[in-house]
C-alpha positions as a Markdown table, in Angstrom:
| # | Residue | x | y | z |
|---|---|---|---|---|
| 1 | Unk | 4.1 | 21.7 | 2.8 |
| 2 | Unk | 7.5 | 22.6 | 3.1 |
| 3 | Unk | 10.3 | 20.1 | 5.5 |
| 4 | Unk | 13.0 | 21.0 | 7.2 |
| 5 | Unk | 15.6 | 18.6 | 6.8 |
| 6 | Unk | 16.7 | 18.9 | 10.2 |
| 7 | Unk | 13.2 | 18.0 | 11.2 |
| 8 | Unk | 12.0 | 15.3 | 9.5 |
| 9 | Unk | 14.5 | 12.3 | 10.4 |
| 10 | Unk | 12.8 | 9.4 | 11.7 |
| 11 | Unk | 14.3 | 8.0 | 14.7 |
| 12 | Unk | 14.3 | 4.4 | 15.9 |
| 13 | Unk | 13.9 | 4.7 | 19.8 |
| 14 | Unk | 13.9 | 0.8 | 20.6 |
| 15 | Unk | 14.1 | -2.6 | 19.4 |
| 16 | Unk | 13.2 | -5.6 | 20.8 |
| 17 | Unk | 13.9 | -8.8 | 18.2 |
| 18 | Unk | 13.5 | -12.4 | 19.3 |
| 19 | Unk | 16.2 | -14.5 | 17.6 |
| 20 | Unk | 17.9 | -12.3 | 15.7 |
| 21 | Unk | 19.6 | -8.9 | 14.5 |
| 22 | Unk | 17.7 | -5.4 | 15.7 |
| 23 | Unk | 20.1 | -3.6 | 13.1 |
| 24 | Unk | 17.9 | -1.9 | 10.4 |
| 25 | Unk | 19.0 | -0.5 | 7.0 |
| 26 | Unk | 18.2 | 2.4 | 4.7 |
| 27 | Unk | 18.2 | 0.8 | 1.4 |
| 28 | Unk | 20.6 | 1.9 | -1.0 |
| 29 | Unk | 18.5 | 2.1 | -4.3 |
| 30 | Unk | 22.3 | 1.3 | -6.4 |
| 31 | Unk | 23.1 | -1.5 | -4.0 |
| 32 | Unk | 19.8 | -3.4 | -3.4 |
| 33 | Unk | 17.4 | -3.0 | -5.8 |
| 34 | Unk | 14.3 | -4.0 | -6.1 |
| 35 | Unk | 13.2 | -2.0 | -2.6 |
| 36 | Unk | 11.6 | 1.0 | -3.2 |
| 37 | Unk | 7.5 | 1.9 | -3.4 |
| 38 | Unk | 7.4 | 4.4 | -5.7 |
| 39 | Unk | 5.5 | 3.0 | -8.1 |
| 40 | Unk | 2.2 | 4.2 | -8.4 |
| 41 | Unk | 0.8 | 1.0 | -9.7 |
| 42 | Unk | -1.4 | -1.3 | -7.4 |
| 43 | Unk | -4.2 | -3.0 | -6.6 |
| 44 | Unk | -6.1 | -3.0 | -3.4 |
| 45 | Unk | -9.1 | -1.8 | -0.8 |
| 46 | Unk | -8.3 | 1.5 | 0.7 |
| 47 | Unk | -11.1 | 3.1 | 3.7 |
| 48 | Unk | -11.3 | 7.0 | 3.9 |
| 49 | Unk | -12.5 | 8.9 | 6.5 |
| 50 | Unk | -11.6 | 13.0 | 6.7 |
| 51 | Unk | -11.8 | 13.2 | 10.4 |
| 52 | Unk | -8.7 | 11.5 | 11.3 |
| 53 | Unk | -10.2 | 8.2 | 12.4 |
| 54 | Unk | -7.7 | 5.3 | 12.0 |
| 55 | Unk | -4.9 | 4.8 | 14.5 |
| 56 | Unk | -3.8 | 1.1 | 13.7 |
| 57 | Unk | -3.4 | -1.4 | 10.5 |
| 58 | Unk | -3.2 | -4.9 | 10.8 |
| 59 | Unk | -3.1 | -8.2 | 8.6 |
| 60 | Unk | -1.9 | -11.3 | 8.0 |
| 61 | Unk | 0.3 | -12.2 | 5.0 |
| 62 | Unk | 1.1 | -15.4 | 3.3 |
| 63 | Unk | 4.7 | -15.2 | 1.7 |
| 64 | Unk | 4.1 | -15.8 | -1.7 |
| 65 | Unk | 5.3 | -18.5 | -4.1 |
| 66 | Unk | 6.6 | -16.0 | -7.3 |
| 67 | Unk | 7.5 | -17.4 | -10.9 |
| 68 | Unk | 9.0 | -15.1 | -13.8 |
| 69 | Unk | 12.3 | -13.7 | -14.7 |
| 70 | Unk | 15.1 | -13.0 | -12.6 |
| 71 | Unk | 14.4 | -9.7 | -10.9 |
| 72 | Unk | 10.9 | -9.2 | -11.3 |
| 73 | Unk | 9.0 | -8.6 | -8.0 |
| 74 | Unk | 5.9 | -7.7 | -6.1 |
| 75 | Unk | 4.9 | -5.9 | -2.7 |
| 76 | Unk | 2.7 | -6.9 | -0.1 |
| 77 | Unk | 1.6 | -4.2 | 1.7 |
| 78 | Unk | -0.5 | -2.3 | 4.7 |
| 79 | Unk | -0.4 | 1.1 | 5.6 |
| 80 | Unk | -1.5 | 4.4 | 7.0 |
| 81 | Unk | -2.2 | 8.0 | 4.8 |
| 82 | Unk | -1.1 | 8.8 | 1.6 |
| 83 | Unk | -3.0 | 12.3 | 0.5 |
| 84 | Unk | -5.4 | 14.8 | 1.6 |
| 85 | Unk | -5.0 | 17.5 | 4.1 |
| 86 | Unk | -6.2 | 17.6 | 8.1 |
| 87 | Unk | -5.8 | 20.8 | 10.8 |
| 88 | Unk | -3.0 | 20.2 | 13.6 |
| 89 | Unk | -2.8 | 22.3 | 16.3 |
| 90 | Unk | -4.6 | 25.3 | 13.9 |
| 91 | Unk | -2.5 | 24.9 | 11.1 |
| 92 | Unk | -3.1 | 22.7 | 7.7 |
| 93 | Unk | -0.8 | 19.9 | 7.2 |
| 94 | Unk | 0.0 | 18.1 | 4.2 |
| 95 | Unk | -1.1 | 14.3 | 4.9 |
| 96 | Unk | 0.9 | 13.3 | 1.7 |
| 97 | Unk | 2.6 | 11.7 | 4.4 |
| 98 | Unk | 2.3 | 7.8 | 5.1 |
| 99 | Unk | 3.3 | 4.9 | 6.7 |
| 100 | Unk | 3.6 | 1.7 | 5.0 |
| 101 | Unk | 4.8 | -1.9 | 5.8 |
| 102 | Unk | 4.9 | -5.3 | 4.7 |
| 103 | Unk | 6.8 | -8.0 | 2.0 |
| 104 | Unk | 9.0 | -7.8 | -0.3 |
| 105 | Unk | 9.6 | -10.7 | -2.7 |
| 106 | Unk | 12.0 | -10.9 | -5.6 |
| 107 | Unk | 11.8 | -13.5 | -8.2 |
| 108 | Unk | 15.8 | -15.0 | -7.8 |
| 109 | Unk | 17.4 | -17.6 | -9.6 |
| 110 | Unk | 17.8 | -19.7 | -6.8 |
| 111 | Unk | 13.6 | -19.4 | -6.3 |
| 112 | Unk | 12.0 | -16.6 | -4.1 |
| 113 | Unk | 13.7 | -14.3 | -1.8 |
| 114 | Unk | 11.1 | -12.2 | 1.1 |
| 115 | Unk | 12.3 | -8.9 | 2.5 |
| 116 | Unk | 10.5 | -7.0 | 5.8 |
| 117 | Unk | 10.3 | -3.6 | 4.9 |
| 118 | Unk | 8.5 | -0.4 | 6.3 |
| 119 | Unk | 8.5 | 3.4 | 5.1 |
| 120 | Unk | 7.3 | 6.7 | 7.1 |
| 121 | Unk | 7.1 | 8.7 | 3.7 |
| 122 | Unk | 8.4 | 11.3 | 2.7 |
| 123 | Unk | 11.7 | 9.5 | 4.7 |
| 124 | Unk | 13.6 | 6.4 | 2.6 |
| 125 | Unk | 12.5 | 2.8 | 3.2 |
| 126 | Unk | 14.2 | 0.4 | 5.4 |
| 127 | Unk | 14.5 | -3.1 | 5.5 |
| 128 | Unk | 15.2 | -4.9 | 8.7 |
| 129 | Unk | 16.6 | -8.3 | 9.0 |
| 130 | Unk | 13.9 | -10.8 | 10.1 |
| 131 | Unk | 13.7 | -14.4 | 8.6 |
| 132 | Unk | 11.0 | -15.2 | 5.9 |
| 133 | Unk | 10.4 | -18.2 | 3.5 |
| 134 | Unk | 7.8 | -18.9 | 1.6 |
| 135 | Unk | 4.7 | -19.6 | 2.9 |
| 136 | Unk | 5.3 | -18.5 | 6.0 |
| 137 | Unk | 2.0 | -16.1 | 7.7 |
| 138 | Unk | 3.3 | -12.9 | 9.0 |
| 139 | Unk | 1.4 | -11.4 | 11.0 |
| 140 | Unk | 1.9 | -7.0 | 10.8 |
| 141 | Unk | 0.7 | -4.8 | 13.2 |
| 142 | Unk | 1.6 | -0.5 | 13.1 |
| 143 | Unk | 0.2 | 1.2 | 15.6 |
| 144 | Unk | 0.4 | 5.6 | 15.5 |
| 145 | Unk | 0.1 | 7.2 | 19.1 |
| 146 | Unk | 0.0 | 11.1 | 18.2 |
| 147 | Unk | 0.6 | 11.3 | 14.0 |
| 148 | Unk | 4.2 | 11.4 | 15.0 |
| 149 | Unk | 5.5 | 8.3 | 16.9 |
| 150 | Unk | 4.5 | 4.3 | 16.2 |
| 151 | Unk | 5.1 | 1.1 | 16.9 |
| 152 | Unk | 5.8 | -1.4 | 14.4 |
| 153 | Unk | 5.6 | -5.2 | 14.9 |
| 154 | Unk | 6.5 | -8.5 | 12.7 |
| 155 | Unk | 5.7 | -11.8 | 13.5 |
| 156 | Unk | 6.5 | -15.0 | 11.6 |
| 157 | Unk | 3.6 | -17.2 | 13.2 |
| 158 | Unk | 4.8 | -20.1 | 11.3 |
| 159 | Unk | 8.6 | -19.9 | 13.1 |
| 160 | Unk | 7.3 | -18.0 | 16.1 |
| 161 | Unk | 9.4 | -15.5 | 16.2 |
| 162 | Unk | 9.0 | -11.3 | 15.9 |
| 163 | Unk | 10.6 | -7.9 | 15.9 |
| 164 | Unk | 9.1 | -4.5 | 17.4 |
| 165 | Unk | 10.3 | -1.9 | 16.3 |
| 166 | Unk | 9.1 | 1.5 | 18.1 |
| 167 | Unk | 10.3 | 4.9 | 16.4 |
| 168 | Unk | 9.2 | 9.2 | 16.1 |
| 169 | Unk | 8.9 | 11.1 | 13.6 |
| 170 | Unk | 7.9 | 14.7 | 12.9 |
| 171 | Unk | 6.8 | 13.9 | 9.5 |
| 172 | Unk | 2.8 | 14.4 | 10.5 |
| 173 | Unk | 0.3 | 11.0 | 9.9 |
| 174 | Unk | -3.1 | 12.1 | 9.7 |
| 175 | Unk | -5.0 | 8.8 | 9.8 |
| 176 | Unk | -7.4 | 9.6 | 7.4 |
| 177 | Unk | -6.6 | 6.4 | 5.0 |
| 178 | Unk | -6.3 | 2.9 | 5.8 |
| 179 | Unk | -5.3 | 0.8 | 3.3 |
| 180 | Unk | -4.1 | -3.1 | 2.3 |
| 181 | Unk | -2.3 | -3.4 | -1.1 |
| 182 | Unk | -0.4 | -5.3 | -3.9 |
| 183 | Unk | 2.0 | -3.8 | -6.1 |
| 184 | Unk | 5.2 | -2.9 | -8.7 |
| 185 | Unk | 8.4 | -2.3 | -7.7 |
| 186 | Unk | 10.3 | 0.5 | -8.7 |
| 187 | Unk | 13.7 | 1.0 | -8.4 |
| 188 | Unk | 15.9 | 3.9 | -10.4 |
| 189 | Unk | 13.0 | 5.6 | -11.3 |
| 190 | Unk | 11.4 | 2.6 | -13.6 |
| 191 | Unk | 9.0 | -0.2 | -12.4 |
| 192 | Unk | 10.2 | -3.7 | -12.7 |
| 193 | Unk | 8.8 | -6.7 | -14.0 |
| 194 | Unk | 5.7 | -8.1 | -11.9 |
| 195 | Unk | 6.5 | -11.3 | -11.0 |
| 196 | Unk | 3.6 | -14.2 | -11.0 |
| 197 | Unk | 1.7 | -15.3 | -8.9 |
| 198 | Unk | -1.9 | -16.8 | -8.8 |
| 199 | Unk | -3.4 | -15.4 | -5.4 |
| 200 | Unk | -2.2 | -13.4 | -2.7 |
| 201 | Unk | -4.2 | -12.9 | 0.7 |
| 202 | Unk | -4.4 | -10.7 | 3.4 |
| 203 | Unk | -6.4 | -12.3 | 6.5 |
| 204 | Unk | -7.7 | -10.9 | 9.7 |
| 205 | Unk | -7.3 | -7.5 | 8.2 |
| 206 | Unk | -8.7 | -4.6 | 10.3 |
| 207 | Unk | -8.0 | -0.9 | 10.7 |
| 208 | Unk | -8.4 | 0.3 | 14.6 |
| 209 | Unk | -10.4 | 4.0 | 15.3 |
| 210 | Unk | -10.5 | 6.1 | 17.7 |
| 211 | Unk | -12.8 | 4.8 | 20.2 |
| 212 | Unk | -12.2 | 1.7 | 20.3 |
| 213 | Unk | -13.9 | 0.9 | 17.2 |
| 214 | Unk | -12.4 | -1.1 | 14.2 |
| 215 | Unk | -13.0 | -1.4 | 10.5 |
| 216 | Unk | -12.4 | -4.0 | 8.2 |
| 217 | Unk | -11.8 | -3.6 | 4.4 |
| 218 | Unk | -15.2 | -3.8 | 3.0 |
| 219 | Unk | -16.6 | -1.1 | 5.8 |
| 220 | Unk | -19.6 | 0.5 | 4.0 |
| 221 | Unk | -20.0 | 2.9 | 7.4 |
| 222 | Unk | -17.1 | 5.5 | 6.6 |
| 223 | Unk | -16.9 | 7.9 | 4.0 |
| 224 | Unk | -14.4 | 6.0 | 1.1 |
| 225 | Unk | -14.1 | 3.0 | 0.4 |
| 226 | Unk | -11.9 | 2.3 | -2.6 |
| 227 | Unk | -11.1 | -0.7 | -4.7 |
| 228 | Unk | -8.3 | -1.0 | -7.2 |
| 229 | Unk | -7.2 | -3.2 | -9.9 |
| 230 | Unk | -3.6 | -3.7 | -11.6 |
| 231 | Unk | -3.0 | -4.5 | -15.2 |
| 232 | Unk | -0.1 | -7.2 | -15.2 |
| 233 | Unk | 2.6 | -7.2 | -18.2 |
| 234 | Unk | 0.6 | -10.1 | -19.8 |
| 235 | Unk | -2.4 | -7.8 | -20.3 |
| 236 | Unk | -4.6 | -9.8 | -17.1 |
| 237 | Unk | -6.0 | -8.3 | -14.2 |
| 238 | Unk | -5.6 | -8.1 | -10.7 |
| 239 | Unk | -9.1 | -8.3 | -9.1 |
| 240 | Unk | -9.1 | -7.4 | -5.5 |
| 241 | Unk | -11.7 | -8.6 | -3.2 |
| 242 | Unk | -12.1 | -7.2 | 0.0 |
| 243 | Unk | -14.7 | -8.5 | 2.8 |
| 244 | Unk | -15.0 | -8.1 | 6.4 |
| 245 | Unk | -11.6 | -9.4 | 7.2 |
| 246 | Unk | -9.6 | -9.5 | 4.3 |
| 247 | Unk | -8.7 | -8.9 | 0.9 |
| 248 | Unk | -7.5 | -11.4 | -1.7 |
| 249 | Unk | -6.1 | -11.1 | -4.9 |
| 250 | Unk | -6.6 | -13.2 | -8.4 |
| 251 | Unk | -3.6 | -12.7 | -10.6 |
């Protein structure tokens, strides 16, 4: 599917942030590496369903305590899409498109730094300011309305604060994937080092449905259901585990 550039902008329509900035910030790849999700390395559960089932994504994530060189990094994520192809309004529509949000932390030499970030594919990633240390739970919620406008929310419940973030797009969501992640960085077209850690969870994870219905990671009712592992630079394994309301990871 072809864009037009004067089409496809994402724009934020309001902010409401409780004890702090609402500013956000396209990230500048030569500026502020590591921030980008291209890599296509990751490990994860992922539900499928062609009919365009899943309007929400929700979790909770535990800031994770990193160790390894300077610069290396790993992505917490949740998200919406990411391939396949749906019918809108008579006409087919690429569903390359996705949304995806969650942490960013970067191995620094000062310890571990944690970065809020969200991306409506094929548009840039932004980070937003909103205060994270590790070990904090964050609890992410994206909701889609109609495949082209969402509602994004952050909250630290360990500081109690939390950042909304409502926004439209005409880049077209399909919600025919759900999925809950861990990955590489990449930044300048290269993945960066994966920095350590020994388990990662996401808790109270669910996907919401049309109807009022809602599916956790290890739903065996829907059409896909997906694990995937992730081969670290020390030759391990990242095992995912999903169950009814989460999904951990064993580094």
């Amino acid at each position: 599917m072809r864009f037009n550039s004067g089409l496809i902008s994402c724009f934020f329509l309001a902010s409401a942030v409780l004890a702090g900035s609402d500013q956000s910030h396209q990230l500048n790849l030569l500026e502020r590496s590591p921030k980008v999700l291209d890599s296509s390395v990751w490990a994860g559960a992922r539900l499928g369903d062609n009919d365009g089932t899943f309007n929400s994504v929700t979790g909770i994530l535990v800031a994770p305590t990193l160790s390894g060189d300077p610069g290396s990094a790993v992505a917490v994520w949740m998200g919406i899409d990411g391939d396949g192809d749906v019918v809108y309004n008579n006409e087919a529509v690429g569903c390359q498109n996705y949304f995806v949000c969650g942490i960013l932390s970067t191995v620094t030499s000062g310890g571990t730094q944690h970065q809020a970030f969200m991306r409506w594919f094929p548009h840039p990633p932004l980070d937003f300011p909103f205060d994270i240390t590790t070990g904090d739970r964050i609890q992410i919620t994206f909701n889609v309305y109609d495949w082209m406008s969402g509602t994004l929310i952050f909250n630290n419940l360990s500081r109690g604060q939390s950042v909304t973030k409502n926004f439209k797009c005409a880049s077209l969501l399909c919600g025919r994937l759900a999925e809950w992640m861990v990955g590489r960085v990449a930044a300048g077209g290269e993945n960066l080092p994966l920095a350590n850690f020994s388990r990662l969870l996401i808790a109270s994870a669910s996907a919401g449905a049309r109807g009022g219905l809602s599916f956790g990671p290890a739903a065996t009712t829907l059409g896909i259901t997906n694990i995937y592992q992730l081969t670290t630079d020390h030759g391990g394994v990242i095992k995912p585990v999903a169950d009814s309301d989460s999904v951990s990871f064993d580094a």
